[in-house]
C-alpha positions in Angstrom: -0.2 -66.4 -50.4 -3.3 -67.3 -51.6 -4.0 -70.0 -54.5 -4.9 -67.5 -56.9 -1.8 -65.5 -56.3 0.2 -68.8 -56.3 -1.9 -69.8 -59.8 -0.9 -67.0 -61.8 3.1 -66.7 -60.2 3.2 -70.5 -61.9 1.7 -69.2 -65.0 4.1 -65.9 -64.9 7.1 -68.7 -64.6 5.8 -70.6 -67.3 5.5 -67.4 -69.6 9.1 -66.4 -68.6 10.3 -70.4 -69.6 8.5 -70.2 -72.9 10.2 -66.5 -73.4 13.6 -68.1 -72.0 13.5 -70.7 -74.8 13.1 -68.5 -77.5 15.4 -65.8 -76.6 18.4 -68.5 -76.2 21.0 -68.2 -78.6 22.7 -71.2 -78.7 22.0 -75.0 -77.0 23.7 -78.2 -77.0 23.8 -80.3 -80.5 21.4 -83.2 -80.7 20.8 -86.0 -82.9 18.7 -83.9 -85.2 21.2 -80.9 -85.4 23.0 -82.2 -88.5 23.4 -79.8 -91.7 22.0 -81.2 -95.2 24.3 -81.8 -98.2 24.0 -80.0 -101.4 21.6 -82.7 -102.7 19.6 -82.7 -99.7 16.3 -81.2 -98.3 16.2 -81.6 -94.8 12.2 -82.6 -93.2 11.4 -81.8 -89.9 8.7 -84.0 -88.4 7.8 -85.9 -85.2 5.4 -88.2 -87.9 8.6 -89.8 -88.9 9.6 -91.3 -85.6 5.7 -93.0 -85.2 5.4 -96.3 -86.9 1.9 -95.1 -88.0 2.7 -92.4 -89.8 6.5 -92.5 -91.0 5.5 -94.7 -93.8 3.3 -92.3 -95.5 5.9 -90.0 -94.8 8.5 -91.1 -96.8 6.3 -92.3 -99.4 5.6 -88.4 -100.4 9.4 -87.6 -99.6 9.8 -89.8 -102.9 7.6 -88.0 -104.8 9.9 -84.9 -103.6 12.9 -86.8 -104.9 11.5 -88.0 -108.0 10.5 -84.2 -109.2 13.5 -82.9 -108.1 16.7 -85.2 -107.5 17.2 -84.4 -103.9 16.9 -86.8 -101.2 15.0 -85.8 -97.8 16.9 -85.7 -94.5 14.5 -86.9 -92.2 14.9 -84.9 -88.5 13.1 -85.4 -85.4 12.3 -84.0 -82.2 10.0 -85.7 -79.7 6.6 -83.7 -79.8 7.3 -82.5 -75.9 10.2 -81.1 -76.5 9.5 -80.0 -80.6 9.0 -76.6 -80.1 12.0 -75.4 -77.5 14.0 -77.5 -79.6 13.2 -76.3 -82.9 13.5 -72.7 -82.0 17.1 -73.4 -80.0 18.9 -75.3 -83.2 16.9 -72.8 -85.8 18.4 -69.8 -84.3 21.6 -71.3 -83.7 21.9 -72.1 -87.5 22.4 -75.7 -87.4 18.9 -76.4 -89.2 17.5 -75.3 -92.9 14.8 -76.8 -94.9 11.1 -77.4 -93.9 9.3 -78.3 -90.7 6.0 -79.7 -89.9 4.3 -77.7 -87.0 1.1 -77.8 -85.2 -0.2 -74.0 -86.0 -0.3 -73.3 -82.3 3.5 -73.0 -82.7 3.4 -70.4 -85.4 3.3 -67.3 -83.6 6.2 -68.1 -81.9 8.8 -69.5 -84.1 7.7 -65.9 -85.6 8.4 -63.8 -83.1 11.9 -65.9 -82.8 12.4 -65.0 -86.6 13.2 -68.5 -87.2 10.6 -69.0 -90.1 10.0 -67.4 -93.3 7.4 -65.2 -95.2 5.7 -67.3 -97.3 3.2 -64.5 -99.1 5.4 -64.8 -102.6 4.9 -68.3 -102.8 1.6 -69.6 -101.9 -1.4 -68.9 -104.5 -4.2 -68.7 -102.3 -6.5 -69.4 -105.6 -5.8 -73.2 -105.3 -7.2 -73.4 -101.5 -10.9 -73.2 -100.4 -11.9 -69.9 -98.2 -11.6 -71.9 -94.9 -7.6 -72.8 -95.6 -7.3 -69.4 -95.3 -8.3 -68.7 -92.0 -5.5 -69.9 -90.6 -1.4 -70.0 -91.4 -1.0 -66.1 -90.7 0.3 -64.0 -88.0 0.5 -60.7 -87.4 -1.0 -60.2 -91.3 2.2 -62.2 -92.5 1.4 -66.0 -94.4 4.1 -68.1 -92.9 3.0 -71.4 -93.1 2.1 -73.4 -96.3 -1.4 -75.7 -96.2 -0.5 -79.0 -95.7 -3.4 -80.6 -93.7 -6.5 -78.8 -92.3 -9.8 -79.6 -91.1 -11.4 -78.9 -87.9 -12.8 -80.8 -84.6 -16.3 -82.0 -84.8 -18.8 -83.7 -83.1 -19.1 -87.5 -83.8 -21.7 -89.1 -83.4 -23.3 -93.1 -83.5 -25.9 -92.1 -85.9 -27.7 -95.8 -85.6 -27.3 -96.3 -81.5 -28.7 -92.5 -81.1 -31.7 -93.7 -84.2 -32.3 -96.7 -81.9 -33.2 -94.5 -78.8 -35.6 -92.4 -80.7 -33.3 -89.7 -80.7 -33.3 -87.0 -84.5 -30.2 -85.5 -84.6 -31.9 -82.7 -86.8 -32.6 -81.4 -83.1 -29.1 -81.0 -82.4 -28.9 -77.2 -84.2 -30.5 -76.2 -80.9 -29.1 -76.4 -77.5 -32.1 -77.4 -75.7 -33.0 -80.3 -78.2 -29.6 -81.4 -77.5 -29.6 -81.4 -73.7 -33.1 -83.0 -74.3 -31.2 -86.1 -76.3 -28.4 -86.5 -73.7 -30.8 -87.2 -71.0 -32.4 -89.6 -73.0 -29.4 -91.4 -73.5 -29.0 -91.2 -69.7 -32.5 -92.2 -69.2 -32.2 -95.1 -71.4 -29.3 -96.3 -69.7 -27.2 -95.5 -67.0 -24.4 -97.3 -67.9 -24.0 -94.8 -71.1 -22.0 -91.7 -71.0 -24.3 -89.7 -73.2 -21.8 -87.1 -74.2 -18.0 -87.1 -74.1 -16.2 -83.9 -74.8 -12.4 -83.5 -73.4 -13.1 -82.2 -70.2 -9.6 -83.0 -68.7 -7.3 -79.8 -68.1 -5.1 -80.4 -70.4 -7.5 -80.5 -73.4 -10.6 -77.7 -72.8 -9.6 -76.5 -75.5 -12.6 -78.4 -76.5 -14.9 -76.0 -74.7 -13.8 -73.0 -76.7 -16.3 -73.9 -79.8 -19.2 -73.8 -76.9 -18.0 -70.2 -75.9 -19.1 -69.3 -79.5 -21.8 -71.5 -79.6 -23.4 -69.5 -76.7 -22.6 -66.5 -78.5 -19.3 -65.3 -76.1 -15.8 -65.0 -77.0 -12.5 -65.4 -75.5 -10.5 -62.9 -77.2 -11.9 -60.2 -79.7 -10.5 -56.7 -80.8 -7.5 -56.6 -79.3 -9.5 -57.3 -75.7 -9.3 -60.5 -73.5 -13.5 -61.2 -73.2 -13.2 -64.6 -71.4 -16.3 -63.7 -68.5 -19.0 -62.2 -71.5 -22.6 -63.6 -70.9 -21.1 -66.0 -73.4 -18.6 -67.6 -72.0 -20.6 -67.3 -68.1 -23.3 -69.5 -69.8 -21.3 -72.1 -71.7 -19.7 -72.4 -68.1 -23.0 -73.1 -66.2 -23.9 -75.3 -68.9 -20.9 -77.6 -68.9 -21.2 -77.4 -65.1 -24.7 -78.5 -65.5 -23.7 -81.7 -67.9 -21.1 -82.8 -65.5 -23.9 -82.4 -62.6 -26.2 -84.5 -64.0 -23.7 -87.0 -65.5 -24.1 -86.2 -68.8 -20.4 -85.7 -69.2 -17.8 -87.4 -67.5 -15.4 -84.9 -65.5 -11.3 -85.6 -66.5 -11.6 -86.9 -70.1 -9.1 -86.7 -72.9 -9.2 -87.5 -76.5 -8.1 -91.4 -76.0 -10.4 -92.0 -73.3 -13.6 -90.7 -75.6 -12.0 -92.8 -78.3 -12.0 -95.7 -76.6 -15.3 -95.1 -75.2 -16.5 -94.2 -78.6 -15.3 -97.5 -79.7 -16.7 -99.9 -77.4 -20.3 -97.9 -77.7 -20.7 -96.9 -74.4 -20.7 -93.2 -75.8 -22.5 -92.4 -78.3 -21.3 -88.5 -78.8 -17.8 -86.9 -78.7 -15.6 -84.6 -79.7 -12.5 -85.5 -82.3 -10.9 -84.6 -85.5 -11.6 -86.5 -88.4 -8.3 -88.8 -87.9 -11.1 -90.6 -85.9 -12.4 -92.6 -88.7 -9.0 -94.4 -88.6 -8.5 -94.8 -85.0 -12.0 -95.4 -83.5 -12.4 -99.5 -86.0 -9.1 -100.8 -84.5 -10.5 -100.6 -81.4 -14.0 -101.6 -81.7 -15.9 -104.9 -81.8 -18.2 -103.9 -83.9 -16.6 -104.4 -87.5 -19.7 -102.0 -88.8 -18.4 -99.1 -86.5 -17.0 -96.8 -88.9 -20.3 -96.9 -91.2 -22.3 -95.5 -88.3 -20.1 -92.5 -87.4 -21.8 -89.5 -88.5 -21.3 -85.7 -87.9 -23.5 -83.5 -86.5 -23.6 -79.2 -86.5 -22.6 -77.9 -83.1 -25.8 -77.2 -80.7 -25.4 -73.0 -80.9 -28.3 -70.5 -79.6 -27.4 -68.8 -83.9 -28.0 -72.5 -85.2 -25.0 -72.0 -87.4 -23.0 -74.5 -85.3 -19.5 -73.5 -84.4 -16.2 -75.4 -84.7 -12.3 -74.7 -83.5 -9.7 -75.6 -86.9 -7.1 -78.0 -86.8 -4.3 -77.4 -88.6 -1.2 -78.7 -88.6 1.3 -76.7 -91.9 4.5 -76.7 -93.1 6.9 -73.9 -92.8 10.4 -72.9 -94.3 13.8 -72.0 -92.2 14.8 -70.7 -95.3 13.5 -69.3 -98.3 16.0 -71.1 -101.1 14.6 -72.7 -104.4 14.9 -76.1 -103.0 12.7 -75.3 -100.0 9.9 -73.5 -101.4 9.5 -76.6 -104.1 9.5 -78.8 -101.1 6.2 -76.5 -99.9 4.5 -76.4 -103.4 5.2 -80.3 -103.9 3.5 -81.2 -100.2 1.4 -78.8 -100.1 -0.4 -79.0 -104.0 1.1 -81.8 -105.2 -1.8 -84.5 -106.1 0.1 -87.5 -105.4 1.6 -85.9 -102.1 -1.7 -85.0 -101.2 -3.1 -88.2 -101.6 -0.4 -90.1 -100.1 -1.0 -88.1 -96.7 -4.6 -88.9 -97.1 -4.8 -92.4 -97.4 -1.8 -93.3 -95.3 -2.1 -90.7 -92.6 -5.6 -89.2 -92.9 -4.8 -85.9 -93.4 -8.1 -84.4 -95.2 -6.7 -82.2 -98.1 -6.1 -78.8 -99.1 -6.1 -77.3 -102.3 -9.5 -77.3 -103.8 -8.2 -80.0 -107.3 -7.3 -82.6 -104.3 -10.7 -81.9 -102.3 -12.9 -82.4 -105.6 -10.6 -85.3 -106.8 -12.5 -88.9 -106.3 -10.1 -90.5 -103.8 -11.4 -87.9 -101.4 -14.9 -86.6 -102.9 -16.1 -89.9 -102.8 -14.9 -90.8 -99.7 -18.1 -90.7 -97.6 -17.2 -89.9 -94.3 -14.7 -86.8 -95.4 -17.6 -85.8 -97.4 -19.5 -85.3 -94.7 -17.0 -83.7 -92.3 -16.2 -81.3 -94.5 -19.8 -80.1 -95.2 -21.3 -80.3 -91.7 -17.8 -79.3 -89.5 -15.3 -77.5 -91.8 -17.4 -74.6 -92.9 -18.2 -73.3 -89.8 -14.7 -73.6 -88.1 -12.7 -70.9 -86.7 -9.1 -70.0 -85.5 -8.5 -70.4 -81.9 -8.0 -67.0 -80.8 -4.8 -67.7 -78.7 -2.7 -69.3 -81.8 -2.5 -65.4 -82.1 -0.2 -64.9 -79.6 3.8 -66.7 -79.3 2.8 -67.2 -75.4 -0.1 -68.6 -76.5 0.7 -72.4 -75.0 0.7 -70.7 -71.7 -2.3 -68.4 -72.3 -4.3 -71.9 -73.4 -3.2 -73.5 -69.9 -4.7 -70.1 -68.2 -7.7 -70.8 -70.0 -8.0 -74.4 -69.2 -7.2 -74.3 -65.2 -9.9 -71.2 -65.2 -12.7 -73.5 -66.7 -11.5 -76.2 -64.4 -11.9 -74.8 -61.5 -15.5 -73.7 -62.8 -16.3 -77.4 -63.4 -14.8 -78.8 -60.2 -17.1 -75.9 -58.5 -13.9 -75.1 -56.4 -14.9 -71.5 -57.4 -18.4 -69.9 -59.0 -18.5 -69.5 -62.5 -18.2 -65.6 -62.6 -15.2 -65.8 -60.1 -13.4 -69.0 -62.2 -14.0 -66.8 -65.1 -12.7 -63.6 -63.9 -9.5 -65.0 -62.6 -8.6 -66.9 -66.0 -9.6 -63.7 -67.7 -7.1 -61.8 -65.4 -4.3 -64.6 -66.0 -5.4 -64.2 -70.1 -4.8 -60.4 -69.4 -1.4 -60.4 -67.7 0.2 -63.0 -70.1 -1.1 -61.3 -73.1 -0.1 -57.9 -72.0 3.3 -58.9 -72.8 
C-alpha cells in the first residue's frame, strides 16, 4: 500500500470517528453533565477552567445575574475533548443553556441538531457587515456574535523602520519578498517572517491562497490545485528555501520569537497585544506592534476570520437573554474586552471609547478586519478532518517530499472524498 493510499485510509478513519461521535446517542456522565435549577442558566466554556480568562468570565456572568436574577452554572470540557463531548451530553439531554464554541464547531453541532436557530433573535442592525460573514450554516444563523476579528499580520513597525524597510510596499508581493531578504540580509540571526508553518496550524496559509488569487473551495467544487493555490505553494516553498520562514512553527513559537525581536513579522490574532509584553524585554514592545495589509497580487490584502460565538441548546426565555446580554450588552462587552481581549461586536461597543480609542484595536480593525473572510471548510461538520487534509497536502509541498502540483492534487482528492459525504 502506498503512502498516499495509507494517508487518505487514516483520514477516511478520522472522518468515520468524527461521524461516530456525533451519531452516539448516549455516553457516560461527566463532571459537567449536571442539570441546572430553575434559577439557573447553565455556561458552557473551556475559558472558565484557565486562570487567564475565568475572571473575566464570571465578571460578565454577574452582569447576567444582576439583569435577571439567575445565577450561571459554570460547565467545562477540556478544549480536546469540547466538541465530542458537547455533542455526546447535548444529545443525551443532560445539558441546556448556552455554550461558547470556536465557529469551526458550528456545522457540526448542526448537523447533530444539538443547537438552535437563532434568526428570531439576533438583530443583525446592531453588528457591522463583517459580523455577518460568519455564524451561519447551511443559510440558518445559529450562533450569536460574541467575539470576532480576524488573523493579521503583525509587524515591528520600528525594527523593520530601522532596516530601511516601508511597509507601504507590503500591498505587493514582490515588495514584500524584497523586505524579507533584507531582513535576512541584515542579519542572519533574524527570522524575517514567521507564519505557522507547522501541520497542525496551515491554516495560516489559506489567506495566501486568496492572496494569489486561488481558492480552496468555491461553488459547491473543491479548487485546492487552481493557479492560485499552485503559486502560493511554490512561494511558501520558496520562503522556507531561502530561510525566510522557518519550517514547523506554531502560534507560541512566533509569539515568543515575536517577543524577544528576533522576528520582526508574523501571523496572530489580535489577542497578541496581550500576550506578546509578558514575554518581552523590551517594556516599549507593544507600542511598536503594527498591522500591515496582506501582500496580494489584487492589493486588497486578504485575511481568514476568527470567531469564536455563543450558541443556545435550547431556545427558552432565559437562554436567549443570556445571548442578547453577552452578546450586546455594553458592560458584557467590555468586560470581555479588557479582561480577555475579545475585540467587540455590535457596532455601539466598537464606536464606544474604551475600544475606539484603544489604538492598537483601531488599527486592527481598519487594516485586518475589513478584508477577512470565512474559512471555507467551517462549511462542512467534517470540516476538522477536511482542515487536516489540507494541512498534511501543503506539508508535504513544503517538505518537497512531493512537487507542488502532485501535493496539491492529492489533498484536493482527500478535500473531495471527505466532503463528498
Amino acid at each position: 500500500m502506498n503512502s498516499t493510499t495509507d494517508r487518505r485510509g487514516f483520514l477516511r478513519t478520522c472522518a468515520a470517528g468524527a461521524a461516530g461521535a456525533l451519531l452516539a446517542g448516549s455516553a457516560s456522565c461527566s463532571t459537567a453533565d449536571r442539570s441546572g435549577a430553575d434559577d439557573t442558566l447553565s455556561f458552557t466554556s473551556w475559558g472558565f477552567a484557565e486562570t487567564r480568562s475565568s475572571t473575566a468570565m464570571r465578571e460578565a456572568c454577574e452582569v447576567y445575574t444582576e439583569s435577571t436574577g439567575l445565577t450561571i452554572d459554570e460547565r467545562v470540557y477540556p478544549y480536546d475533548k469540547y466538541l465530542n463531548q458537547l455533542v455526546l451530553s447535548a444529545r443525551g439531554g443532560r445539558m441546556t443553556g448556552i455554550v461558547h464554541i470556536d465557529e469551526e464547531w458550528m456545522s457540526a453541532l448542526a448537523t447533530a441538531e444539538v443547537i438552535k436557530d437563532l434568526n428570531p433573535h439576533v438583530d443583525t442592525a446592531l453588528y457591522p457587515r463583517v459580523i455577518d460573514k460568519a455564524g451561519s450554516y447551511d443559510g440558518v444563523r445559529y450562533a450569536m456574535p460574541w467575539t470576532q476579528s480576524a488573523l493579521g499580520i503583525v509587524t515591528n513597525g520600528p525594527m523593520l523602520r530601522d532596516l530601511g524597510i516601508d511597509t507601504s510596499t507590503f500591498d505587493d508581493i514582490d515588495g514584500f519578498t524584497r523586505a524579507l531578504r533584507r531582513i535576512k540580509d541584515s542579519d542572519g540571526s533574524l527570522i524575517p517572517y514567521a507564519p505557522c508553518s507547522a501541520v497542525t496550524q496551515l491554516k495560516d496559509f489559506i489567506p495566501w491562497i486568496w492572496a494569489f488569487g486561488g481558492t480552496l473551495y468555491e461553488s459547491g467544487e473543491v479548487t485546492l490545485g487552481d493557479p492560485g493555490s499552485k503559486d502560493a505553494l511554490d512561494y511558501w516553498k520558496m520562503l522556507l528555501d531561502d530561510g525566510l520562514i522557518q519550517a514547523g512553527m506554531d502560534r507560541e513559537g512566533a509569539r515568543t520569537l515575536f517577543a524577544q525581536q528576533r522576528t520582526a513579522i508574523y501571523d496572530d490574532a489580535p489577542q497578541a497585544i496581550g500576550v506578546i509584553p509578558p514575554q518581552s524585554s523590551d517594556p516599549d514592545i507593544a507600542s511598536k506592534m503594527e498591522m500591515v495589509r496582506r501582500p496580494a497580487r489584487d492589493g486588497e490584502g486578504h485575511n481568514l476570520i476568527w470567531s469564536q460565538p455563543l450558541v443556545a441548546l435550547d431556545d427558552s426565555e432565559a437562554t436567549v437573554e443570556a445571548l442578547r446580554i453577552f452578546s450586546t450588552d455594553l458592560r458584557t462587552q467590555q468586560i470581555a474586552f479588557e479582561g480577555l481581549g475579545n475585540p467587540p461586536t455590535t457596532i455601539e461597543a466598537i464606536e464606544s471609547p474604551w475600544f475606539a480609542e484603544d489604538s492598537f484595536h483601531e488599527q486592527w480593525n481598519r487594516v485586518v478586519v475589513g478584508s477577512a473572510r470565512r474559512n471555507p471548510l467551517w462549511d462542512f461538520p467534517i470540516g476538522s478532518s477536511a482542515q487536516r487534509a489540507h494541512d498534511e497536502a501543503i506539508e508535504q509541498g513544503l517538505r518537497g517530499t512531493v512537487s507542488s502540483t502532485q501535493a496539491l492534487k492529492e489533498g484536493k482528492e482527500a478535500l473531495m472524498e471527505l466532503l463528498r459525504g
